[in-house]
VEXKEPA-565494 format. One record per residue: x negated, y, z negated of N, C-alpha, C, O, CB in turn; residue in three letters. Coordinates in steps of 0.02 Angstrom, whole numbers, plus 50000, padded with zeros to 5 digits. Each point is the difference from the previous one (the first is absolute). Glycine has a CB too. Example, Ala and Ser with C-alpha at 12.3 -4.5 7.8 and 13.67 -1.06 7.14 Angstrom:
<rs>
493404971649610500455005950000499555006050000499484999949967501474994249971ALA 499235011250098499585005949997500395005549963499755005549992499664991350116SER 
</rs>
This chain:
<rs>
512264911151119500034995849943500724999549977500315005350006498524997849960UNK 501484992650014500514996849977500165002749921499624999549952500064990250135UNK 500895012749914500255003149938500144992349945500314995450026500375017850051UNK 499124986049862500204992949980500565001949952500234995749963498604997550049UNK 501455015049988500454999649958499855000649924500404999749954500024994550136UNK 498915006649909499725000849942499915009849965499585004050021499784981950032UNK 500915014849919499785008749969499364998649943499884996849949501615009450053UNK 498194998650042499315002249961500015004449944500245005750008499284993350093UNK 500214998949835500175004149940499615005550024499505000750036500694990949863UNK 500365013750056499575005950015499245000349978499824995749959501265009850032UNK 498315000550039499324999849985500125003949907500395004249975498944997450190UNK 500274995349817500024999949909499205002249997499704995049979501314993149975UNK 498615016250055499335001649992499704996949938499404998450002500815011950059UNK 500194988349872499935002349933499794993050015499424998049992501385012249936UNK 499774985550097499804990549989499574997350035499784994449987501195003049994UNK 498765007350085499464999050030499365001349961499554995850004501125006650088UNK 499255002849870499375002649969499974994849944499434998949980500625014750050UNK 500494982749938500054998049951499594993450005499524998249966501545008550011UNK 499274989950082499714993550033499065001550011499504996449997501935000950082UNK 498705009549934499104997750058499735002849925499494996850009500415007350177UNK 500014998549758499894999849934499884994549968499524998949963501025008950043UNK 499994988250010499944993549963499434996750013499544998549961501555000350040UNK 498984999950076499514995850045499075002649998499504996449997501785002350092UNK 498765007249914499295004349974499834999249932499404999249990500825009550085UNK 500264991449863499904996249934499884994750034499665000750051501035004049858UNK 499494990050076499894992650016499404999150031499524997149975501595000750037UNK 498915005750062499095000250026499525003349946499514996749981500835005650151UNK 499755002449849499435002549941499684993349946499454997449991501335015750004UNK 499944986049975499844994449933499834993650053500264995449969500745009049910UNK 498814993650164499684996050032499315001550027499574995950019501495001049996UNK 498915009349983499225002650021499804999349955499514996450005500475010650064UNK 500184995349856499695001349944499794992449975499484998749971501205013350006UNK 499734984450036499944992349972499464995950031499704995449973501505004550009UNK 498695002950092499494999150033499265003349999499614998450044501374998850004UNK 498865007149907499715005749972499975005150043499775005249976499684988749958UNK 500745006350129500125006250053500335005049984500515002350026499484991250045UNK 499625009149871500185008949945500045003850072500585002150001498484998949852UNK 500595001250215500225002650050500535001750031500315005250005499014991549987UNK 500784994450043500615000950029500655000549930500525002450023498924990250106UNK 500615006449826500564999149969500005010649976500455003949984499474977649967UNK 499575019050056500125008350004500115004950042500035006149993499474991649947UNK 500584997750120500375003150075500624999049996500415004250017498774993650060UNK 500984997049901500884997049980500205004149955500555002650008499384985350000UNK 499785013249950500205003749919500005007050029500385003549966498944988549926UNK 500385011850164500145007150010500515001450050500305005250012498594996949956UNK 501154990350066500805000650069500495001149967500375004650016499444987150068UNK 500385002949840500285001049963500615006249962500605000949992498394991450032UNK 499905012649953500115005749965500295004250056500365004449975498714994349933UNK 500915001550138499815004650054501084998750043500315004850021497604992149997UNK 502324997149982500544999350039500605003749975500244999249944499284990350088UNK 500795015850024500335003949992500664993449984499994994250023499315018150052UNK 501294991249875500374995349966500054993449981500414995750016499895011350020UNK 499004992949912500064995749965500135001149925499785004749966499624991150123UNK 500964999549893500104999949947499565001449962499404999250011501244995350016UNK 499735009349893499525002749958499554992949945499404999049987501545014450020UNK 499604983449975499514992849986499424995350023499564996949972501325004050005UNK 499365000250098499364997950030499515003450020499504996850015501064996950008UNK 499405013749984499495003950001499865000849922499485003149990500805002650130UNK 500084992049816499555001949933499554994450009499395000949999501475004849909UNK 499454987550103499534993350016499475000650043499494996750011501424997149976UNK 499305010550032499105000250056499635005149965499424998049992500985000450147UNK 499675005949843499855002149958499604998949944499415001749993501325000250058UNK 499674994849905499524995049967499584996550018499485000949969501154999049989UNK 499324995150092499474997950054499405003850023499424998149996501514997250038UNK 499275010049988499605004450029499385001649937499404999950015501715005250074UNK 499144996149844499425003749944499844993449985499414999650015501005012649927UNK 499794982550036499984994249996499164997150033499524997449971502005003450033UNK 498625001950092499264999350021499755005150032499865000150060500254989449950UNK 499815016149942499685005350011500145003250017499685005149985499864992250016UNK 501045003550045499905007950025500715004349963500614999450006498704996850134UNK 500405006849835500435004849942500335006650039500505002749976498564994049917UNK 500645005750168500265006750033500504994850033500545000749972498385010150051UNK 501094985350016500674997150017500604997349960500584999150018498674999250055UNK 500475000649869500614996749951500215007149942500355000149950499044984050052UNK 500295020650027500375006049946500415002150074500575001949991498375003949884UNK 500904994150173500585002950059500334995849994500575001749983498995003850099UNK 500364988749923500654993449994500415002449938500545002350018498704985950025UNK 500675011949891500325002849950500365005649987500475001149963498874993450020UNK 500315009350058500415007750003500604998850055500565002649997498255006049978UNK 500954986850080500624999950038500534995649988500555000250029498795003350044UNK 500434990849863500594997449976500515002849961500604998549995498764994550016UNK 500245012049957500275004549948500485005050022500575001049978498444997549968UNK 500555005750120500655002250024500434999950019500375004850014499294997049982UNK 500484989450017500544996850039500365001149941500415004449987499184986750106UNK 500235004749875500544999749927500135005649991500595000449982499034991349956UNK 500175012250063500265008549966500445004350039500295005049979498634996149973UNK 501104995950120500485005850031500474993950038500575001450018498505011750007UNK 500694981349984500424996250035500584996549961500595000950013498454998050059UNK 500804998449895499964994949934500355003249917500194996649953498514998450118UNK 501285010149933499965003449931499894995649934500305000349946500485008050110UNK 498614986649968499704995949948499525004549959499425000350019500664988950054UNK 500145015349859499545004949987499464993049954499395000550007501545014849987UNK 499294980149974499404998849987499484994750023499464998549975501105006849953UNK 499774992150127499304996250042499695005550019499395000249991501044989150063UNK 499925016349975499615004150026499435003349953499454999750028501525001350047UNK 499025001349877499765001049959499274994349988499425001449987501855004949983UNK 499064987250040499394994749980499564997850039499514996649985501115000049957UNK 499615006350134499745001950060499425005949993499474999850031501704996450018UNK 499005008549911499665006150013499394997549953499424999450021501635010750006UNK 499114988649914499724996449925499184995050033499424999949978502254997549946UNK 498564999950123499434993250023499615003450062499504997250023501374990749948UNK 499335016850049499595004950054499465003349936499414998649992501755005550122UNK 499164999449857499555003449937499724995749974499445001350021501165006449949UNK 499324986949992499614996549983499494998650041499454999249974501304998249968UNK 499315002150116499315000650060499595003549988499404999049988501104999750090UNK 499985008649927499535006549993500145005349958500275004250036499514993850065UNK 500205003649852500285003449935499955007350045500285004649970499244987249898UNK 500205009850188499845005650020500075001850050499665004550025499834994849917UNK 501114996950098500415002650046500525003250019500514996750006499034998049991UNK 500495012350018500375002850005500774998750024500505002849978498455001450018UNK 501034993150031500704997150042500264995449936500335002049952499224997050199UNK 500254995549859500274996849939500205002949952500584999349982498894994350040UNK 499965011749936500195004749937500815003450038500474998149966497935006149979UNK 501784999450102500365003450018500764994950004500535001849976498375006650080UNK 501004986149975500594993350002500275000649934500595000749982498804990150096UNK 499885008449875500284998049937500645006349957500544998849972498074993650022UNK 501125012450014500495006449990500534998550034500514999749964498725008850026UNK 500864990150077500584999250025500484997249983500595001449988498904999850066UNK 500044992749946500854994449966500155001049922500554998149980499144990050100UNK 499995014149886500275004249954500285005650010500105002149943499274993450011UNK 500785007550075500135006449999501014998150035500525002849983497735004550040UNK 501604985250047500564998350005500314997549971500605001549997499164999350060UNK 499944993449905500454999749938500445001549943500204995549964499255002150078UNK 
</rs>
């Protein structure tokens, strides 16, 4: 193959996860619009689930996720937005509002209860 002289940006994982985030939002809120609460909850857990993605778009799925039901995936989505913000980010208080909307799920989850100490405690 023929060199065209072209340099390849370096691999950026972060803008990759960021992109295929986007695109899995976008497919979700098109399932949902279509009433396919299913598939838009396979999208909404690739989402929760994609190693470096952003913490905004995993709170947005997130929201999505309790939104149509399923609350054990959108308190992991929340806790892992939260901890982005908290150790990556030193956003103490999204993180915090992260931890805040997991608990509201479940007033009686331990993890969350424990987040919530945290980012107070980093703050």
């Amino acid at each position: 193959m023929a060199d065209s002289g072209k340099q390849q940006a370096p691999h950026d994982p972060g803008t990759n996860a960021a992109g295929s985030a986007a695109a899995f939002l976008d497919e979700a809120r098109a399932k949902i619009k279509a009433n396919d609460t299913p598939g838009a909850l396979i999208c909404l857990r690739a989402v929760a689930g994609l190693a470096g993605c952003p913490p905004d778009m995993r709170m947005e799925a997130a929201k999505m996720l309790a939104q149509a039901g399923d609350s054990e995936s959108a308190i992991a989505a929340y806790i892992e937005a939260g901890n982005s913000y908290l150790t990556s980010s030193k956003e103490y208080q999204k993180a915090r509002q992260a931890f805040q909307a997991g608990h509201a799920l479940d007033v009686h989850n331990l993890d969350v209860i424990y987040m919530l100490g945290q980012a107070h405690v980093e703050d």
